[in-house]
Structures are given as structure tokens and as C-alpha cells.
C-alpha positions in Angstrom: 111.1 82.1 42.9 110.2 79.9 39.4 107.7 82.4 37.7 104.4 80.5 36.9 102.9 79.9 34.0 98.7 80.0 33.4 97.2 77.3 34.2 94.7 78.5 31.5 97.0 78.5 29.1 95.9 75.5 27.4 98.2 75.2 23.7 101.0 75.6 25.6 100.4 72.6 28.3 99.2 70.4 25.2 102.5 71.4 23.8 104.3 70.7 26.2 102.7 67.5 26.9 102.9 66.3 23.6 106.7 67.1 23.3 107.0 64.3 27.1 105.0 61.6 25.2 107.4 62.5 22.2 110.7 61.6 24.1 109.2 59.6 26.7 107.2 56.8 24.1 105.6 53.7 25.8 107.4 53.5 29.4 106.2 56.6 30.4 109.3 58.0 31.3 112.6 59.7 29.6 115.3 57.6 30.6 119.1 58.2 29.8 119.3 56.8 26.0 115.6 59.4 25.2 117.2 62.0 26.2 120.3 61.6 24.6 118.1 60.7 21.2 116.1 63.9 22.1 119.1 66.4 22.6 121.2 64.6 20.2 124.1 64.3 22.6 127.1 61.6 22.1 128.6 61.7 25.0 127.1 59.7 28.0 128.8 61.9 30.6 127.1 65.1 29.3 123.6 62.8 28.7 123.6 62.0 32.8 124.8 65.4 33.8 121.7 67.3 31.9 119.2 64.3 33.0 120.2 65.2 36.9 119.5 68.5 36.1 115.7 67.3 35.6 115.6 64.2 37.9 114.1 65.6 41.0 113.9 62.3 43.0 117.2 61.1 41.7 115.6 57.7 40.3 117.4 57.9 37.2 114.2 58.9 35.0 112.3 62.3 33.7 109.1 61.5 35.2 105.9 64.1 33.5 105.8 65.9 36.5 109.9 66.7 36.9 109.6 67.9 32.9 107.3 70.5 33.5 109.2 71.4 36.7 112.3 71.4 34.4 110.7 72.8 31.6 109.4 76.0 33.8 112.9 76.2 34.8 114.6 76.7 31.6 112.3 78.4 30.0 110.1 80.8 32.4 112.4 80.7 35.7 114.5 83.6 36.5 117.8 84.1 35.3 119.2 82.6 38.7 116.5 79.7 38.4 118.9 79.5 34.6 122.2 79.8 35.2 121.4 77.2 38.2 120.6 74.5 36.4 123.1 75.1 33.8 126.1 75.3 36.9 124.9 71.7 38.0 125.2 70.3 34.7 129.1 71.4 34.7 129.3 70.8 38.2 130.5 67.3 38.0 131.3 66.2 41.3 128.1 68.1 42.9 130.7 70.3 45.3 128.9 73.3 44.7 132.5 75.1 42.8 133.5 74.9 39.4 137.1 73.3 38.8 139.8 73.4 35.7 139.2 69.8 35.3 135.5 69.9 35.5 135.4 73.1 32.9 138.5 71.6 30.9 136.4 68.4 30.2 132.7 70.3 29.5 134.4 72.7 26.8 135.9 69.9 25.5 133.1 67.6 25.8 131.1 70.4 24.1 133.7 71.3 21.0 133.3 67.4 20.2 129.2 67.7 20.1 129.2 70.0 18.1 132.2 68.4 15.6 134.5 71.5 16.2 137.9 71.0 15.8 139.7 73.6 18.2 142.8 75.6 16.9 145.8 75.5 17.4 145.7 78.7 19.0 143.0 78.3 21.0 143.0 74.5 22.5 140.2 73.7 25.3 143.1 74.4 27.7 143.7 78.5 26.4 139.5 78.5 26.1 139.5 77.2 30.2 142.1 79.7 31.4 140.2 82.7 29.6 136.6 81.6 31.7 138.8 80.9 34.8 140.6 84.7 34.4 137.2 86.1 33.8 135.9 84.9 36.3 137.9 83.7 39.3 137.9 86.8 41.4 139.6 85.6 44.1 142.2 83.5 42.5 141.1 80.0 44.3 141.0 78.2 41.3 137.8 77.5 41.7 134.0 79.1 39.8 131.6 79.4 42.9 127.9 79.9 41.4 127.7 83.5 42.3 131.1 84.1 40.2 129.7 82.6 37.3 126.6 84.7 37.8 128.6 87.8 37.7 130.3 87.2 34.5 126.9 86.0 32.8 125.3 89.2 34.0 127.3 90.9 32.0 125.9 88.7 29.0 122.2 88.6 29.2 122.1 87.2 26.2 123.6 84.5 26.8 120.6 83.1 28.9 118.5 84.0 26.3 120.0 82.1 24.0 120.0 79.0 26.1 116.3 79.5 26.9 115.6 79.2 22.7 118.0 76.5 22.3 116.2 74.1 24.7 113.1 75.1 23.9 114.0 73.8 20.4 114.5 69.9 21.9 112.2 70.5 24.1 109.1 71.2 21.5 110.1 69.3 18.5 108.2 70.9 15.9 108.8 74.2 17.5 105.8 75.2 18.6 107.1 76.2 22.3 109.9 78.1 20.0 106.9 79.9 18.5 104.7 80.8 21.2 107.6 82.5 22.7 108.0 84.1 19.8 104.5 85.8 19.7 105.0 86.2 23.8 107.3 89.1 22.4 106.0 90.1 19.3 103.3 92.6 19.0 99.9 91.0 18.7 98.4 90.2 15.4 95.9 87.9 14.1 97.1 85.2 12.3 95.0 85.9 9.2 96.4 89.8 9.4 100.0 88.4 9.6 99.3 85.4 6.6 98.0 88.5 4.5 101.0 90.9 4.9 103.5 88.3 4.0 101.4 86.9 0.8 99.5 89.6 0.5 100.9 91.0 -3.1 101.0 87.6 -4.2 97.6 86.8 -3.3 96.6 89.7 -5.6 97.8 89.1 -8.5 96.7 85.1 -7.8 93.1 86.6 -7.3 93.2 88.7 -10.3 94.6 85.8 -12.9 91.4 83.9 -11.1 88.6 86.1 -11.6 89.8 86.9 -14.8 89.3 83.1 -15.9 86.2 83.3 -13.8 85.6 86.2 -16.0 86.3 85.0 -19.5 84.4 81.4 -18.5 81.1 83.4 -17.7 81.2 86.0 -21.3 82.0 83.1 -23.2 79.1 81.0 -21.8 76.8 84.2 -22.3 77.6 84.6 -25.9 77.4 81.2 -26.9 76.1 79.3 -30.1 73.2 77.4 -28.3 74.7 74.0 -29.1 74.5 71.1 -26.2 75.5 72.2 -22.8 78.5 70.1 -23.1 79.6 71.6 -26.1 79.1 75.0 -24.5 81.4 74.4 -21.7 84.3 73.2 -23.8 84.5 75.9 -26.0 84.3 78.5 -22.9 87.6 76.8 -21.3 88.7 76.7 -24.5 88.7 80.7 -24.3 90.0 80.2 -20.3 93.0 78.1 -22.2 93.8 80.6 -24.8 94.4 83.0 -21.7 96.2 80.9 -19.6 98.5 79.6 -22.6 99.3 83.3 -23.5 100.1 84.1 -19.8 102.3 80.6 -18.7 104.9 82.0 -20.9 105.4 85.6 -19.3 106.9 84.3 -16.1 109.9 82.4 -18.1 111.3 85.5 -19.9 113.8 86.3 -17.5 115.1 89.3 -19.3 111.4 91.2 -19.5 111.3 90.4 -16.0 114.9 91.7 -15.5 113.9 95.0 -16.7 110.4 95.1 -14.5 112.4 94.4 -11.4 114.5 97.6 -11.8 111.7 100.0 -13.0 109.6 101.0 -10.2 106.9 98.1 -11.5 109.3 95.7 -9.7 108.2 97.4 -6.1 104.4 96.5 -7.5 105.0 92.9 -9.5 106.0 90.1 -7.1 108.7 89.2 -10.0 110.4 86.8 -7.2 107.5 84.5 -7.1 107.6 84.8 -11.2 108.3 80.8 -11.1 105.5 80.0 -8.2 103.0 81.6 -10.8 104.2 79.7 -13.9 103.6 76.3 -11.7 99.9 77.7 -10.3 99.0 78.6 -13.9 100.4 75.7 -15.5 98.8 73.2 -12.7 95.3 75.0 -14.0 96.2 75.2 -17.6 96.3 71.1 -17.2 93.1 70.9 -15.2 91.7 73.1 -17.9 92.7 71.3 -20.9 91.3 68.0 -19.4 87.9 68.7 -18.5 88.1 71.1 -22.1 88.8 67.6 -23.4 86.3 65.7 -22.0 83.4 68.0 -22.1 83.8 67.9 -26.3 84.0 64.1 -25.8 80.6 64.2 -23.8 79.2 66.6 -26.1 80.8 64.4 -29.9 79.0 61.4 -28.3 75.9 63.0 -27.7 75.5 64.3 -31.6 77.5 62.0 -33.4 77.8 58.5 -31.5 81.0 56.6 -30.1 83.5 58.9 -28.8 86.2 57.6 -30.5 85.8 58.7 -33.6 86.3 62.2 -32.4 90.2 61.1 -32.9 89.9 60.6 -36.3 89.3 64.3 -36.8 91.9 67.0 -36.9 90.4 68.7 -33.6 90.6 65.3 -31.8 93.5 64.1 -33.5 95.8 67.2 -32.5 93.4 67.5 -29.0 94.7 64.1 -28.1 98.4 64.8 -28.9 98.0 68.4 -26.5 96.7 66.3 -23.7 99.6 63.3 -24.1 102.2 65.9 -24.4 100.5 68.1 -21.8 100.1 64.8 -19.3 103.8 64.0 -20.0 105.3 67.9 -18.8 103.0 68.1 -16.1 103.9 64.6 -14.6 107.4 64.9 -14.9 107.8 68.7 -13.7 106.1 67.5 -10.1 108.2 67.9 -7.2 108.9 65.0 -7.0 110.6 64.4 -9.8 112.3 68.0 -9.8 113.9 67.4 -6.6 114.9 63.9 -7.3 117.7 62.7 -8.6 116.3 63.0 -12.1 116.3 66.1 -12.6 116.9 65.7 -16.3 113.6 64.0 -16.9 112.1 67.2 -15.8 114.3 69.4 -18.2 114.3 67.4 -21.6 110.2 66.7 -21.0 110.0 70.7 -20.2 110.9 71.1 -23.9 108.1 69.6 -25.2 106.3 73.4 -24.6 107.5 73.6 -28.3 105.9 70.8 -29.5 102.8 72.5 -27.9 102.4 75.3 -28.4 102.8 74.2 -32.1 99.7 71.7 -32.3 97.8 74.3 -30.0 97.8 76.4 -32.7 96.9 74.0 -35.2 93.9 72.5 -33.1 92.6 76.3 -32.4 93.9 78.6 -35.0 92.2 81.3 -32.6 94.9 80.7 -30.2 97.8 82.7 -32.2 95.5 85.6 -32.1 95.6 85.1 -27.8 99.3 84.5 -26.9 100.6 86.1 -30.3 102.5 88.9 -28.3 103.8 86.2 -25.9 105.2 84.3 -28.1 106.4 87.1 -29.8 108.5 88.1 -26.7 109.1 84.7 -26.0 110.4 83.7 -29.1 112.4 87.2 -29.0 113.9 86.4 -25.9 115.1 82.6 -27.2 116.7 84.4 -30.1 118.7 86.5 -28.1 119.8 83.6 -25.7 120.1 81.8 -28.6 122.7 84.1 -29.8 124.8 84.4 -26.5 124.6 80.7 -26.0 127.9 79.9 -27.8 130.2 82.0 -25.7 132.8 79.6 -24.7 134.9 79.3 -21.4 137.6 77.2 -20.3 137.3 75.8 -16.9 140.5 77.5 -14.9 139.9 75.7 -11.7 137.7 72.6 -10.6 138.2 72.0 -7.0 136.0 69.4 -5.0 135.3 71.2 -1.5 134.3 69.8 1.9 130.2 69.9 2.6 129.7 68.7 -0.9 130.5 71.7 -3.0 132.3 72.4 -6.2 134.2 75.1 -7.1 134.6 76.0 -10.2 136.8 79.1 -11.7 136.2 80.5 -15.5 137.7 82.7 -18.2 135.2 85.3 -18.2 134.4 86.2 -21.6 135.1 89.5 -22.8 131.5 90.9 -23.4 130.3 89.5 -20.4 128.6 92.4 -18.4 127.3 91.0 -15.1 126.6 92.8 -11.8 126.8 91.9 -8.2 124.8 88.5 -7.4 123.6 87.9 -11.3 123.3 84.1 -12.3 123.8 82.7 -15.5 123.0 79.1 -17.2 126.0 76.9 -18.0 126.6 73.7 -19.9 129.5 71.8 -19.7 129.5 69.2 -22.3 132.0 66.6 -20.8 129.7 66.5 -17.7 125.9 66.5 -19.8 126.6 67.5 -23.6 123.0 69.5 -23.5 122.3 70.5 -20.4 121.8 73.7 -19.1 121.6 74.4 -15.3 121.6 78.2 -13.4 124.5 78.9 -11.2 124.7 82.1 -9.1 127.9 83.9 -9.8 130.1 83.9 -6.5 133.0 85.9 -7.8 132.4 89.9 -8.4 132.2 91.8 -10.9 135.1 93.1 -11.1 137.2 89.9 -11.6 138.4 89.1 -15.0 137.3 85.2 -13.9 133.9 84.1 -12.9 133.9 81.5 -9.9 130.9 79.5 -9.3 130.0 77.6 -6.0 128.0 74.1 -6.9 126.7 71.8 -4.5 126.1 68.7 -5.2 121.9 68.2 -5.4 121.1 66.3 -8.8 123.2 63.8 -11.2 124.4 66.9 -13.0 125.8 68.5 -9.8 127.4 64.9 -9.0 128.7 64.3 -12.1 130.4 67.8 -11.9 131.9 67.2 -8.5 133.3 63.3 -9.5 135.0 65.1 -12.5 136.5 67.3 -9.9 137.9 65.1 -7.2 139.1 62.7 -9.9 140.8 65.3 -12.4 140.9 68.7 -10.7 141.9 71.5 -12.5 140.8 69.9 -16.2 142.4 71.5 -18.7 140.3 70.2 -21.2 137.2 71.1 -19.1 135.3 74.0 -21.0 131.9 75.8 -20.2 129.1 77.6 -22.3 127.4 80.3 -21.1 124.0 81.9 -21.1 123.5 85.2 -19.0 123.9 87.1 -17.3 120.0 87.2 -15.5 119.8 90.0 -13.0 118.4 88.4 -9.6 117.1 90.2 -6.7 120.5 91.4 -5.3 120.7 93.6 -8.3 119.0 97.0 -6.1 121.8 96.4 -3.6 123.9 99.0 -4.0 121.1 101.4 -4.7 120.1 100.6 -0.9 121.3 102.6 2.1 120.7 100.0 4.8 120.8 96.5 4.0 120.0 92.7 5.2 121.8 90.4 3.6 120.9 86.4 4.4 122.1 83.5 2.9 121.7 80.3 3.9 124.3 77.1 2.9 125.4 77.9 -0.4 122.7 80.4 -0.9 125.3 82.7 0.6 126.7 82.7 -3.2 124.8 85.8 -4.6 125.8 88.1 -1.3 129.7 87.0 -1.9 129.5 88.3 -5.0 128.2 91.5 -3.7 130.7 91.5 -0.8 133.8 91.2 -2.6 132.7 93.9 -5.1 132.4 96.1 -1.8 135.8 95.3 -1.2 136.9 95.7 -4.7 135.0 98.8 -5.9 133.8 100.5 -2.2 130.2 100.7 -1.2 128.6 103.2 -3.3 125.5 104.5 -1.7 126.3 101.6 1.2 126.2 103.0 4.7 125.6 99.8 6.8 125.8 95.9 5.7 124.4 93.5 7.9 125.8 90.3 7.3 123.7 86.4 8.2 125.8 83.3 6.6 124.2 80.1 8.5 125.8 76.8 7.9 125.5 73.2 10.1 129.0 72.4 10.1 132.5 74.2 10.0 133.6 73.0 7.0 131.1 75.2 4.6 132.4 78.2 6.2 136.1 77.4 4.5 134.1 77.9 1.2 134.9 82.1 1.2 137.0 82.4 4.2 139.7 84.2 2.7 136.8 87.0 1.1 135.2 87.4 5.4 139.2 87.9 6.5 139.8 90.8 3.4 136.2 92.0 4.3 137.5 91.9 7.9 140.7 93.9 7.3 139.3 96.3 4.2 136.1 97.2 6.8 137.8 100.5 8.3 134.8 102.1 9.0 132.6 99.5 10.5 130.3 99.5 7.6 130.0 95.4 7.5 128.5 94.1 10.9 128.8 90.0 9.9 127.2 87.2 11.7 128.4 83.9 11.3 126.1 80.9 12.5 126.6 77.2 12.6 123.3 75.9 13.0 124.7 72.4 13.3 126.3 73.2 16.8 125.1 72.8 20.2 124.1 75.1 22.3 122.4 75.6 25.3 122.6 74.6 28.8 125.4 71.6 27.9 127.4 74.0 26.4 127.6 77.1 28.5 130.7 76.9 29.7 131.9 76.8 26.4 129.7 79.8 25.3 130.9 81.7 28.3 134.4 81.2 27.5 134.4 82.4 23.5 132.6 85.4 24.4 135.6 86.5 26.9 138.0 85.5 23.9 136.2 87.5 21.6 136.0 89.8 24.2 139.4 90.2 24.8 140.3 90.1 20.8 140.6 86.7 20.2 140.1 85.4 16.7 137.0 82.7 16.6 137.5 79.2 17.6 135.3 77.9 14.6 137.0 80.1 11.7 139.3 81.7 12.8 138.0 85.3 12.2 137.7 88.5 14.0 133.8 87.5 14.0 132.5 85.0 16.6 130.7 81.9 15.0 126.9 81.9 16.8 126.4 78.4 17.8 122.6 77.3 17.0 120.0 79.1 15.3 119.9 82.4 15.3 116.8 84.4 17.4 115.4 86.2 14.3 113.0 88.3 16.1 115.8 89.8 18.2 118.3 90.3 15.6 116.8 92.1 13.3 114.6 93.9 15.8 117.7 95.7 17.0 118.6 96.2 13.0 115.1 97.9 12.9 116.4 100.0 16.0 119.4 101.0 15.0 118.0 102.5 11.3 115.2 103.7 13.0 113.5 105.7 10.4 115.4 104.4 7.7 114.4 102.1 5.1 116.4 98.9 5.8 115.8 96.5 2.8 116.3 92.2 3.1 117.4 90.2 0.7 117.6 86.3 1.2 118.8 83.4 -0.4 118.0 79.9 1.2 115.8 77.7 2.0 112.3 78.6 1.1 111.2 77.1 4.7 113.2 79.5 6.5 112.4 82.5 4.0 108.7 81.8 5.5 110.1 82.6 8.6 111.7 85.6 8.3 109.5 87.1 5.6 106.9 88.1 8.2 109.0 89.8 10.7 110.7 91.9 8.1 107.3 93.2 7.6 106.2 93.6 11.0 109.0 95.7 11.2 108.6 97.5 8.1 111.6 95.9 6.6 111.4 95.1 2.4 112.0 91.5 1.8 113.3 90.0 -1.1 113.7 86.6 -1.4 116.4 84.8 -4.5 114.3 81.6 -6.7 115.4 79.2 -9.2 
């Protein structure tokens, strides 16, 4: 019987009624082309067979009443109430048995939707025998229901999986995803979890504040008794002179190179080094305009019209500040970062130059404030200065499938870089004075560096053109700046680890891989492996470096999980789920890449996969480190600390 849910219950029944008038829009009803907008499905066949599965009264609509029902099905039923409505959906002529034909046509319905191409080796017709052997016990040719239940029971999993995968359509924002989620979590407010995963963070925020907060309230104490106006200008003046000292720390990557490997770099949150150079820099701006306009209120007050306050060296080099101030902030939004023009971004960032020059000469006072700073700042530009100029030639240019570049240099000869470091590069026949960061994809050991680009900006574009027009340039050279340590550097110095790259954010964790392969493990007992991609394709970027890893792994120290977050999965493709778990069962390669490893279809169930991690280093320290999107970081980040897993998260 379908297990009920409470009545009482009321986010998830506004959920779930929101997610009906999502699909269902002004008629009331999901009708054959919602649903297939809603599931993303191409195939009309597949469309109608999971619409019966909802369409009680057979009227050819979801009606509000038959989503629920469905919904409680899929989602809270038992596993029969599961693996029900998924048999119907293959069942195609409603006979109650599963045929060849009828699974012949679903798996290959289901490769299509999800834009696998099958192998050679393993057509639809070898994937529909293998279900068929598995589970035809008595050699009718034909899957009754309670056959198919025996070979799923075997595969709990498997209905698991299916239950997250509709609830994803189902509850488009995710919510449903999430409040199953916390079902199975242990309980925790939401203010307790939002404090353990920015708690650190949140510190060192609330410190920088109070000491602004701090500075403001002495300076207005001590003051000269001039007009209030007056007095409030000069004590964000003082706030400036801290604020411009401290903008500049979290851009000298080699300082913070060395705190992340001294045991400061457990206490510093040197990962979100970047977030607090944009916080800071968003109130050095609010600062230096109401700094600006206070003296303006307080010039007009004592001396008359405002603007001749710019005739004066204060307000002549005050006004330059704020123009070149007002022209990095603008153009550093993210907006503009993440556009297309990027450039406008870099060339404007320059201007810091240019002020923190006339700073100095509108408050002499200043230099005495950021002095060391710029000290160390100016030390660290010497030195990159200096390793600028090492040259590379460009071995290899090759223009990959899923928009990605790959790109193979001469690594110069007093290059030391470990495991996942990134350097900056400029090509000069792509952008003569440009610099970008790449992750290094290649290990350490290689006497070539190989660098994994995908295609995001003009730069990035321009790089990949050059590359499907004239691969393998030999005129193409590279100038390099590095290498900057990232926060793959502790890996080896970790006995249990979690590595999770995302797209090409698998980069820094290839790098680390292949030097396993090449140098052994070191203090490595156990690797767990996450590469998510949408599509097939991306995973051809390091195929050859998962088969070695695949063949060098003789003691099982590399458990890899490959997922394809682009594919479908759930209830429409079951019976193809079913049938690559008895191939990989039975010692199949993978139908996806061709690997020992099965490709997951769909995103993976986070708080299950790395729950079991937890348990099987129980009493370890097991140690993350993640390089993606910073959406799905946010994800992740908090169940690592709920179960007492370090998190480190990769930024640019």
C-alpha cells in the first residue's frame, strides 16, 4: 500500500503544487507536449508511455489530483508501488510481460535521449540480451513483473536513484530534491548549517568590519573640532587608508601560497582570498565616495561653491581617485567579468597603479598605512616580473569536442610545479598582452605542460579558432608566469581523499592523477574519484589517463565515479539502467566510455555518496577538494561538514 504523506505537511504540498501549475500553465492540465517540455523527452513514444503511467482515467491528460497520486507513487510508494510504474512505462503493448522488442526499442529509445552513441561492442541488441539472461528465469523470452523485481532487488539503488531523478522534473527548482534530502539528514537548523559552512569566512568578514567600525569611531573621538562634515571625511579617510593597505593582500598569490601550506592555511580561508578582495574593494568604493562628498559638503559650507574644491591639489587628485576608482569598479562587475569582454575588465584592473600613485599624493599619510603592502606587493610583481619572459613553444594545439582546447608546451627547464598548480600564460598571436590562469592538466613529471581551455571569453575563442584552423602551429609560442600553488597542493600529504571536479574543473585532479600513476601515491591510501560532465564527449578529454589509471590501479586504491549529468535517468530509462549494471556486472567495459568504470547517468546523490565515503574511513580524516561550479560547491560544502569532512574548494 502507497505510504502516505502528512497532510500537515504544508511546504511540501505548496511544492508540489507549485511544480503542477509549473507544467500544467493555463489549461489546468499537463497534456502530452508539457510533459515532454517538463521531462525533456524527444521521443513521442516514450512521452505517451510515462503520461499513462500518471493518467488514471485514461483521458489523455495529468489532471492535479492524478499528479499527486503519481507523485506519491514515485516518490513515497514502496519499492513495488516503483518498479510498477516504471514496468508499465516499458510495457508497451499493456500485456503485463516484457518482450525483446518492447526492451530492444526502450534501451534504444533511452541511449538516443540521452545522445549516447552505443559501441560497437555493446549495440542495444548485446545491452537487451544481457537484461533478458539476467533476468528471464524460465527461458520464455519474456520479463514478467515479478522477474524484473528480482533482479532490481538485488539493486536497491537503483530505485533510489529513480526516485531523485523524478523528483528533479518533478520540483523544478529542486525543492522536493531538498526536502528529501533533509528527510535523511540529521536535523539542523538552517542558521546552524549556514554558519558551519561560512562560518571561517564570516569571521574574518566580521573582523575586517568592526575594525573599520573601529578606526571610524577613534578617528571621530580624536578629531580637530572642524564642521561635522569635515569630521566625517577625514575619519573614512583613516577607514580608506586601512582598506587600501588590506585590498592588496588577497592578490599576492605567492604570500598566500606559503600561508596555505603552513598550518595558518587550516585558520585563513586563503580559498575565498578573491571573495574578500571584491567585499573590500565594493566598500573601499562606497568609502571613497561618501569620503568624497562629505569634504564637498563640508568645502561649501567654509569656503562657498563646491567647485572650486577641484582647483586644489586635494580635490584635483580626489577627483582623479574617484574617476579612476568609478572606472575599475564598473568594469570589474560581474557582468562585465563574465561577459564576453573580459578584457575590459583586465586592462581597466591596471589602473590600481595609477591609484595607488595619486592616493598617495592626495594623502601623503597613506604610504605610512599600506607601506608594507605595497612593499610585498611590489616585491611580488618583481619577482613575476622576472619569470614573466620564460618562453614556450606551443607543441600541440588541438580543438576538442565540448568546446575545449588543448594545448601541449615545452616545459621550461626551471619550471618547478606540483600536482594541480596553475600558472598565467600569454600567447601573443592570440592577445599580444594578455595574461589569463590555466590549471596545469599534465603532471609533474612530464617534460611538457598540457593545458585544457574551454572556450568562455574572446581570449578563450580566439585560442580555439587558431586551433581548428591551424592545429599544431609551429610558430605558436607561450609566456609563462607561475607556477601558483592551488588547493590541490596538500594532496599527497592526505591519507583519504575526495577529489571533485566538475566540466573542465576536473583539470587540477588530472594533474594529480597522472602523477599517481607516474610517481605512486605517496602517503595515498584511498582516492575517491567524482568527474561530472553533461555529455559524452567531455569525457574523451583524458580518456586515455582513466584507462592507464584503470590498469596501473593494482591495489584498488582509485575508486572513480564517472557521471554524465546531461543523461536521462529515471523511470524512462530503467531498462536501460538495469541492463549496464548486469554488463558491468558481468565485466563489461561502459557503454558511455568505454572504461572498466560505469558512467552514472544523472546527478549524482551527494548525501549518499559521500555518506558511505564517511563510513568506510570512519575515524579517519577524509579531506575534499573541489573544482567547479561555485553553485554546486554550495552544495556539497555543507555535507562535507556535517560529516566532518575538510572541504576545499579551487577559485580564479
Amino acid at each position: 500500500m502507497t505510504a502516505r504523506i502528512s497532510s500537515d505537511d504544508a511546504r511540501l504540498l505548496a511544492t508540489l503544487e507549485r511544480a503542477f501549475e509549473t507544467h500544467a500553465g493555463a489549461d489546468g492540465v499537463i497534456d502530452h507536449a508539457d510533459l515532454g517540455r517538463a521531462l525533456g523527452l524527444r521521443d513521442p513514444e516514450l512521452v505517451r508511455r510515462v503520461l499513462r503511467g500518471f493518467d488514471l482515467n485514461a483521458d489523455g491528460v495529468i489532471q492535479k489530483d492524478e499528479f499527486l497520486a503519481g507523485v506519491r507513487t514515485l516518490l513515497f510508494g514502496s519499492d513495488r508501488d516503483k518498479l510498477w510504474f516504471a514496468f508499465r512505462v516499458h510495457d508497451r503493448d499493456d500485456d503485463g510481460v516484457l518482450d525483446e522488442h518492447e526492451v530492444l526499442r526502450m534501451i534504444g529509445v533511452s541511449l538516443a535521449e540521452s545522445d549516447v552513441t552505443a559501441r560497437a561492442s555493446q549495440p542495444p541488441e548485446h545491452l537487451s540480451r544481457a537484461l533478458f539472461a539476467s533476468a528471464d528465469q524460465n527461458h520464455d523470452g519474456k520479463i514478467s513483473f515479478d522477474e524484473l523485481a528480482a533482479v532490481v532487488n538485488k539493486r536497491p539503488a537503483l530505485l533510489r536513484k529513480m526516485t531523485r531523478s523524478e523528483a528533479i522534473w518533478i520540483a523544478p527548482n529542486e525543492e522536493l530534491l531538498a526536502w528529501i534530502d533533509e528527510k535523511r539528514a540529521p536535523s539542523s537548523s538552517a542558521t546552524s548549517r549556514w554558519l558551519d559552512e561560512h562560518g571561517v569566512s564570516l569571521a574574518v568578514v566580521g573582523t575586517w568590519a568592526l575594525g573599520n567600525v573601529a578606526i571610524f569611531v577613534i578617528a571621530m573621538l580624536v578629531g580637530e573640532d572642524g564642521h561635522p562634515a569635515y569630521e566625517i571625511g577625514r575619519a573614512l579617510g583613516k577607514c580608506i587608508d586601512f582598506d587600501g593597505a588590506l585590498i592588496l593582500l588577497p592578490m599576492m598569490r605567492r604570500f598566500l601560497g606559503w600561508v596555505r601550506r603552513t598550518f595558518l592555511g587550516v585558520l585563513v580561508p586563503v580559498d575565498d582570498a578573491v571573495d574578500f578582495h571584491r567585499i573590500v574593494g565594493h566598500a573601499l568604493f562606497a568609502l571613497a565616495v561618501t569620503h568624497a562628498a562629505a569634504f564637498t559638503v563640508a568645502y561649501a559650507a567654509g569656503h562657498g561653491s563646491p567647485l572650486q574644491l577641484a582647483a586644489t591639489t586635494r580635490g584635483l587628485t580626489g577627483v582623479i581617485l574617484l574617476g579612476v576608482f568609478a572606472t575599475m569598479w564598473i568594469f570589474s562587475l560581474a557582468f562585465v567579468r563574465r561577459s564576453k569582454r573580459f578584457e575590459l575588465f583586465y586592462f581597466t584592473h591596471l589602473l590600481y597603479v595609477v591609484w595607488l600613485g595619486v592616493a598617495i599624493a592626495h594623502a601623503p599619510p597613506f604610504l605610512w598605512a599600506a607601506g608594507v603592502p605595497i612593499l610585498g606587493f611590489l616585491i611580488e610583481q618583481a619577482l613575476r616580473l622576472r619569470r614573466r619572459g620564460r618562453k614556450a613553444t606551443v607543441i600541440a594545439s588541438v580543438a576538442m569536442r565540448s568546446g575545449v582546447t588543448r594545448i601541449e608546451l615545452d616545459k621550461p627547464k626551471d619550471l618547478t610545479a606540483g600536482p594541480g598548480d596553475y600558472v598565467f600564460l600569454r600567447i601573443p598571436k592570440i592577445a599580444k598582452h594578455e595574461w589569463h590562469p590555466f590549471t596545469i592538466s599534465s603532471a609533474p613529471e612530464r617534460s611538457t605542460l598540457t593545458f585544457h581551455i574551454r572556450s568562455l571569453g574572446n581570449w578563450t575563442a580566439a585560442l580555439r579558432e587558431h586551433a581548428e584552423k591551424t592545429p599544431n602551429d609551429p610558430k605558436l609560442v607561450a609566456y609563462i608566469d607561475g607556477p601558483y600553488h592551488s588547493p590541490t597542493a596538500p594532496i599527497f600529504e592526505s591519507r583519504f581523499v575526495v577529489l571533485i571536479g566538475a566540466g573542465i574543473g576536473v583539470t587540477p585532479f588530472a594533474s594529480v592523477l597522472e602523477s599517481i600513476v607516474l610517481r605512486g601515491p605517496g602517503m595515498l591510501k584511498r582516492a575517491h574519484f567524482f568527474w561530472l560532465n553533461r555529455d559524452a564527449y567531455s569525457f574523451e578529454w583524458f580518456a586515455q589517463l582513466l584507462a592507464a589509471l584503470e590498469r596501473e590501479d593494482t591495489r584498488d586504491m582509485l575508486d572513480m565515479h564517472l557521471c554524465m549529468t546531461g543523461a536521462r535517468s529515471g523511470v524512462a530509462t530503467f531498462g536501460l539502467e538495469i541492463a549496464r549494471e548486469v554488463m558491468h556486472a558481468a565485466g563489461r567495459s561502459d557503454v558511455v566510455t568505454g572504461l572498466r568504470t560505469k558512467t552514472h547517468f544523472g546527478q549524482p546523490d551527494w548525501q549518499t555518496m559521500l555518506g558511505l565515503i564517511a563510513a568506510e574511513h570512519k575515524g579517519e580524516r577524509v579531506d575534499v577538494f573541489y573544482c567547479g561550479p561555485p553553485a554546486l560547491a554550495s552544495k556539497i560544502k555543507p555535507i562535507c561538514q556535517k560529516l566532518d569532512m575538510t572541504f576545499r574548494e579551487e577559485k580564479f
